[in-house]
N, C-alpha and C positions, 0 to 999 in steps of 0.2 A: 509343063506340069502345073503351074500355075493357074494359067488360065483352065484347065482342066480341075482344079482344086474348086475356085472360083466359081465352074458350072456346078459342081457337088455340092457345093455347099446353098448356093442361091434357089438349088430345087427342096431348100428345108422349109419346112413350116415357119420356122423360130427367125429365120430373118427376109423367104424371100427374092424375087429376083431384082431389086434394083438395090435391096439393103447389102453386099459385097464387092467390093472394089479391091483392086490390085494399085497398091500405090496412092489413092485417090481419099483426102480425108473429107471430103465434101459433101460426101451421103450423109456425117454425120448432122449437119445442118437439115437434113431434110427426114432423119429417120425417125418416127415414135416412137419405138421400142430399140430391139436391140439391132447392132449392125454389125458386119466386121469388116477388116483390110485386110489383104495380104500383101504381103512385102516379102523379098529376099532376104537373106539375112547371109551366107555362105552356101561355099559349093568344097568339095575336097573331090581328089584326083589322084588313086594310088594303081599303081602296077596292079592287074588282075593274075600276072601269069610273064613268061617269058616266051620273047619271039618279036618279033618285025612284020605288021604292026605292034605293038605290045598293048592286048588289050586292058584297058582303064574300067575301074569301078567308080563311077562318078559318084558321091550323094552328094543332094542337095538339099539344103538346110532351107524350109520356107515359116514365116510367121506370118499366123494367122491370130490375128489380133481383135478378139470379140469386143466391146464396146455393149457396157449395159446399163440403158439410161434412168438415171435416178428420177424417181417421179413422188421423191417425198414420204417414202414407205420405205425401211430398212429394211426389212422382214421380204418385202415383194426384190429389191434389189438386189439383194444376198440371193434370195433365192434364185433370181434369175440367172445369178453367176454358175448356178449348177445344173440349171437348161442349156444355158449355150453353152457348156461344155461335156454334157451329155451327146447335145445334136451335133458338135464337131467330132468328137470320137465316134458316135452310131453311123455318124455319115462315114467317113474315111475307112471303119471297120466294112462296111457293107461294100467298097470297092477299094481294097489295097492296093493298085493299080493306077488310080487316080485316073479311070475313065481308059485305060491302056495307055497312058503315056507313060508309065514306071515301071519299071520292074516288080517293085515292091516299096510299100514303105515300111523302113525299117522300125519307127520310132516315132511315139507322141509324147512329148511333155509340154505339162502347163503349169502357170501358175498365177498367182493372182496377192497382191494386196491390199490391204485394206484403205493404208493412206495414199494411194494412187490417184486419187479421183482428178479426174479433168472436165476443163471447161472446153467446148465448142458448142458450135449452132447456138448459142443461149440456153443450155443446159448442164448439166454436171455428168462423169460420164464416169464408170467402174470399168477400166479394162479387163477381159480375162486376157494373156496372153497364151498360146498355143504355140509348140515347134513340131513342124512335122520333117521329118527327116525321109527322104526317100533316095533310094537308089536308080538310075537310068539308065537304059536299056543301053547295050552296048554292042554296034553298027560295025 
């Protein structure tokens, strides 16, 4: 599912195919604009039903973590916080599937602060943070 999120996302305008990495904070040294990571964050594992096998509802909890580079403009930065979280919700809306690897996803929350800002590559960096929550198919 990840790596299926990761193709989703790298076919957007707003970052790109080399600006998304899974795990990888290294793009950010190389990005202009904005980039994201994804990473794991949880997985849960409840009874679906009774019987042997007993089937399981897995969801799995992924962070998709935008990165929006300050380029000395608050105005353009800020704003940009409300692009890449438009393009990560339009994208995941457009395939709630994540490419047929999920079921569904059940769940997007994001959020973002102001005094978050980080340094990498030699620049200053605005995270949006994103959880997508989805559910996996059950074999």
């Amino acid at each position: 599912m990840a790596d299926a999120l990761i193709t989703m996302l790298s076919a957007t305008s707003c970052f790109g195919a080399s600006m998304v990495s899974k795990n990888s904070y290294q793009i950010l040294e190389q990005a202009a604009g904005s980039a994201a990571i994804v990473t794991f964050r949880e997985f849960t594992s409840t009874p679906a039903a009774f019987g042997n096998p007993t089937p399981k509802d897995i969801i799995w909890t992924f962070i998709v973590t935008a990165y929006c580079r300050d380029t000395g403009d608050t105005v353009a930065l800020l704003n940009s916080t409300f692009a890449v979280t438009d393009v990560i919700l339009n994208c995941i809306r457009a395939d709630d599937t994540l490419l047929g690897t999920a079921e569904q996803v059940l769940s997007i929350r994001g959020s973002r602060r102001e005094d978050e800002i980080r340094e990498a590559g030699g620049a200053l960096w605005l995270p949006v943070v994103v959880e997508v929550e989805a559910k996996e198919f059950w074999n």
